[in-house]
C-alpha positions as CSV (number, residue, x, y, z in Angstrom):
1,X,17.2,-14.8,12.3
2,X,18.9,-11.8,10.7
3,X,17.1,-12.7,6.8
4,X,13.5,-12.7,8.6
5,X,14.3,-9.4,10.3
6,X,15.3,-7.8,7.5
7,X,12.1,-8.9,5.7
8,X,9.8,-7.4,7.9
9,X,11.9,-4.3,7.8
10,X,11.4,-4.1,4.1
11,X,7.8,-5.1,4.1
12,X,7.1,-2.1,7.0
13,X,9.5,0.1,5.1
14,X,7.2,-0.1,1.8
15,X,3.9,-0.2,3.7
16,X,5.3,3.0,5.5
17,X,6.5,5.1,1.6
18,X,3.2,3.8,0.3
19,X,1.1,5.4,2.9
20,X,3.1,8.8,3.1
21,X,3.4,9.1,-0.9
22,X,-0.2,8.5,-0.8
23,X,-1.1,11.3,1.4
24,X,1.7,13.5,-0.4
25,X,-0.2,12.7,-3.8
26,X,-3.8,13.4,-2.4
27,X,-2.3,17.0,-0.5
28,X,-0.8,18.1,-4.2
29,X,-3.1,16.8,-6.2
30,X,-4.3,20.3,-7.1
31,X,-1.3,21.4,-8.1
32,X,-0.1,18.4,-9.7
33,X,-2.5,16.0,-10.8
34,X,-0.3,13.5,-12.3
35,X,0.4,12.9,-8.5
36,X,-3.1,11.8,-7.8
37,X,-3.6,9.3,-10.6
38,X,-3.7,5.7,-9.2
39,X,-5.2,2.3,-8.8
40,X,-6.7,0.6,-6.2
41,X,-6.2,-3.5,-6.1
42,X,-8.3,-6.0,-3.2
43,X,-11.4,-8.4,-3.0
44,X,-14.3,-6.7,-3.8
45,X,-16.6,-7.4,-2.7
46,X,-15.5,-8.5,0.2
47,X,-15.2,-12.3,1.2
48,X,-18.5,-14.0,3.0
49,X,-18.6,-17.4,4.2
50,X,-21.5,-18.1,6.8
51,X,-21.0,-21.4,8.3
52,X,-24.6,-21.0,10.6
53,X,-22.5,-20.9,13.6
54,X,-19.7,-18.5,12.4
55,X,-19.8,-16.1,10.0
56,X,-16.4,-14.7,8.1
57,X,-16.1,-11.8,6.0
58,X,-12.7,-11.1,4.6
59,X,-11.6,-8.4,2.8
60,X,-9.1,-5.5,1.7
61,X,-8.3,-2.7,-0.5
62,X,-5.0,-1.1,-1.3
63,X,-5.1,2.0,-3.2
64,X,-1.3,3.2,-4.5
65,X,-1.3,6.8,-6.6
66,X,1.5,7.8,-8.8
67,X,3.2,9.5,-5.6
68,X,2.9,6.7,-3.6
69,X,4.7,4.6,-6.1
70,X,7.4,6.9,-6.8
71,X,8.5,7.5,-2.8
72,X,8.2,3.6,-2.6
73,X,10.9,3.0,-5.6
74,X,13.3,5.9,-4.2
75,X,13.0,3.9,-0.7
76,X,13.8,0.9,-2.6
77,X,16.8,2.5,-4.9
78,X,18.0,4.3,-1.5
79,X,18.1,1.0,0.8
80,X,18.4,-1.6,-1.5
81,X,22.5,-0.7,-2.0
């Protein structure tokens, strides 16, 4: 039980320094704009299946800057000891 809580804890943790760096690199992108420099990974377009009785669109979009990924690998470096 303790390895599966400590996944999720990781996986939140990352989501969590993704998000924030991302918002940090957008807010300072004027005065750096190495900060805002990025990529954005997903389905697009997004997934369709219609079955005629249920139809199912699937889809997602993660967009990481340079910030983003930065405050993600000091998280990592800082709780991975």
């Amino acid at each position: 039980m303790r390895r599966q809580t400590s996944t999720w804890v990781w996986v939140v943790g990352l989501l969590a320094g993704a998000i924030v760096g991302s918002v940090i690199g957008e807010a300072l992108s004027g005065l750096v704009p190495l900060l805002a420099k990025g990529f954005a990974i997903g389905i697009q377009p997004p997934f369709h299946v219609d079955l005629n009785v249920i139809s199912l669109t699937l889809g997602f979009t993660v967009h990481l800057n340079m910030a983003g990924a930065i405050l993600v690998l000091i998280l990592v470096l800082f709780f991975g000891r």
